[in-house]
N, C-alpha and C positions, 0 to 999 in steps of 0.2 A: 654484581654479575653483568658482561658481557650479554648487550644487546646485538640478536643477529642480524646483520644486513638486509637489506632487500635483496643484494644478489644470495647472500648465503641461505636464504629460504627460499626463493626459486632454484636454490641446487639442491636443496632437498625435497622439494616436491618432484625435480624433473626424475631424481635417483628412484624416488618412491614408482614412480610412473613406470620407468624404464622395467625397473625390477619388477612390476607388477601389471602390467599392459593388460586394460581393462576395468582398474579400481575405478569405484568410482568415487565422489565428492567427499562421500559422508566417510570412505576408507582413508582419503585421502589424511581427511581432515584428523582422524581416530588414531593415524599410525604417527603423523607429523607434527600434531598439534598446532598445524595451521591453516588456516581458512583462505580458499584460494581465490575467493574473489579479493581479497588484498591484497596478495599478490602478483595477480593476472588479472585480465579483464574478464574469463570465463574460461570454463575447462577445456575448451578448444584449445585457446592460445597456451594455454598450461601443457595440454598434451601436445601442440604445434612443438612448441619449445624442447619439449623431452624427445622431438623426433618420432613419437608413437604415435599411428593413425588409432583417431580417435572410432570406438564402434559406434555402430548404428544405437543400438539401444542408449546409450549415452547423450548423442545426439537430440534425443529426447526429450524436454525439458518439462518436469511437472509446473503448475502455474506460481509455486511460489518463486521457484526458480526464474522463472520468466518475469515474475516481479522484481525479483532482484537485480537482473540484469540490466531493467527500464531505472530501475532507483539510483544503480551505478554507475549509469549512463549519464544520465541528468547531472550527479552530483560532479563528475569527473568533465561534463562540455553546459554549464548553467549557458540560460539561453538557446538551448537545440531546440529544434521544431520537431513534431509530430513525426512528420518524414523522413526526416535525420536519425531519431530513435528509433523508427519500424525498419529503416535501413540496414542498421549499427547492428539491433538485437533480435529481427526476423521475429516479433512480435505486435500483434496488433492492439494498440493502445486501448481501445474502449473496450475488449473483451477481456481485456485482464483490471483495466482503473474504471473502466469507464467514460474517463476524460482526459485529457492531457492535465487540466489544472489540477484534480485529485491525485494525478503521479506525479506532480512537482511539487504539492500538498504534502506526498507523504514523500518523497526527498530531503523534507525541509529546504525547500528554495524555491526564493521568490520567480513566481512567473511571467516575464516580461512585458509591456506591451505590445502586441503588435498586430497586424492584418492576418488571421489565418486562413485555411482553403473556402473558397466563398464571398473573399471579401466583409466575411462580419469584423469587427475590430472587439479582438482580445478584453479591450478595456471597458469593452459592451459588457462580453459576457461574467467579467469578475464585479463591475456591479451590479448588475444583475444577481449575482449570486449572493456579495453582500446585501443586496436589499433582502434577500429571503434567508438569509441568515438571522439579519436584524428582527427581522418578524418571529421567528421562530424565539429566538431569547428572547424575545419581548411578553410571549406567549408562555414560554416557561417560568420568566421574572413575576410574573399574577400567578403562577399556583406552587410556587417556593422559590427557596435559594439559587443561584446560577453562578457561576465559578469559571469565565469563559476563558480558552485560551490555556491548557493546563498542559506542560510541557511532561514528557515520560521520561524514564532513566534512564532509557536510550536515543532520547531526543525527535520522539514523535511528539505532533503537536494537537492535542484533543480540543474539539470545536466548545463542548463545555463539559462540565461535574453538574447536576442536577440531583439540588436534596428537596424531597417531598413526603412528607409520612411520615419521618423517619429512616427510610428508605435511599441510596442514593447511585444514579443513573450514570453512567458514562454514555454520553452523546452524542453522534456524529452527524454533522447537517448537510446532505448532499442535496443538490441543485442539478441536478440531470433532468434533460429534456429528448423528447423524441425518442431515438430506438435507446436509450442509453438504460438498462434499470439495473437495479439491484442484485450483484450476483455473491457467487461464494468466496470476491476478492473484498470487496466489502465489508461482508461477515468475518472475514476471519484477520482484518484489519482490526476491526472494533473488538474481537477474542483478545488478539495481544495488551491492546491497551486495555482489556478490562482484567488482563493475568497482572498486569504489572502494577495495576494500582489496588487488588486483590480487591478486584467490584465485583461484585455477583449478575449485577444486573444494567442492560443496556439498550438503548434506543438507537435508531436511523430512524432520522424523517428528513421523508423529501416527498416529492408530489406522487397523487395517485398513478401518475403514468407511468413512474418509474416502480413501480412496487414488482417485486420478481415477479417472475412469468406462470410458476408454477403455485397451482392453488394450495390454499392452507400452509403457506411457506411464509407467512407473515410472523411467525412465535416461533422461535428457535429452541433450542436449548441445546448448547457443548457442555458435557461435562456437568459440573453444579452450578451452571451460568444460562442465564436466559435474557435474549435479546428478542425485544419488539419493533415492528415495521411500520410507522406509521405516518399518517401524514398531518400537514398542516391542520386541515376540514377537521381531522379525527379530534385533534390537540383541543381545538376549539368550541366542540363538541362533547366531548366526553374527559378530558383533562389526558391523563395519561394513567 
């Protein structure tokens, strides 16, 4: 069977558009069977291309959308700066990753060396992060198994698998400092990769500074999945 073109699927999405002024993504995607950020770089350029002004409410992007757009950014210009992406996709990086390094984290692409705004150097703040990486697996290697580095079916890359009890954890080790904490990009980072390796159950630890804003929001639970917040002190303290 005939594989379609890149032009022959951009003539079906632009047809889809025309005929439909107003669909949005998820129509797109349901009538065409194709996914438009592979396509295009975003539904703008999709509807630019068809010729149809794109509506207002469209224009709108929920946050996963706005993840996607910083993920396909990165993957499509490796090496952009913080600035170059908030540019490009009119999204501000630490309210949707938190970091620049956690959205080239979940790109899967390496993050470069270099001087960022402030003059800190890059290569500060990524050992910096492995050193409290380190700590943390070292911390969970004395109360079980550790399994670091666990690639997903879609080519995310989990910080560890953690077996204890019986019981076994999917991981995430964030290193945020300052205004940077814990939001519902994070949390619903760590859902995926715990739908995909069918974990029940999941950790983030990073420092008490970074612990979300809103109280009692440290014990999750989506679904029949329950994620905990915790930190280094807690680990060392009370195990997990």
């Amino acid at each position: 069977m005939k594989h379609k073109t890149l032009e022959e699927k951009r003539g079906k999405v632009r047809s889809f558009i025309r005929d439909h002024p107003g669909c949005t993504y998820l129509e797109i995607r349901g009538n065409t069977k194709i996914k438009v950020e592979r396509v295009y770089k975003n539904m703008r350029e999709a509807y630019k291309d068809a010729g149809v002004e794109l509506s207002k409410n469209l224009t709108k992007r929920n946050m996963d959308e706005q993840r996607r757009d910083i993920i396909n950014y990165i993957k499509k210009n490796p090496g952009c700066t913080v600035t170059e992406i908030q540019d490009a996709t009119r999204v501000t990086i630490p309210r949707v990753f938190g970091s620049i390094l956690d959205a080239y984290k979940q790109a899967n692409v390496i993050y470069p060396n270099r001087k960022i705004d402030g003059g800190v150097m890059n290569l500060d703040i990524i050992n910096r992060s492995k050193r409290f990486e380190k700590r943390i697996i070292g911390l969970l290697t004395e109360l079980g198994n550790v399994t670091p580095k666990v690639r997903t079916s879609t080519g995310g890359i989990i910080d560890c698998l953690f077996e204890c009890d019986n019981e076994t954890f999917v991981v995430e080790i964030k290193d945020f400092r300052a205004r940077n904490n814990i939001t519902m990009s994070q949390i619903k980072q760590i859902v995926r990769y715990m739908r995909e390796l069918n974990c029940k159950k999941g950790l983030i630890i990073c420092s008490k500074e970074s612990f979300p804003k809103r109280k009692n929001s440290r014990k999750l639970y989506v679904e029949d999945m329950m994620i905990r917040i915790v930190s280094e002190e807690d680990i060392k303290m009370k195990g997990v």
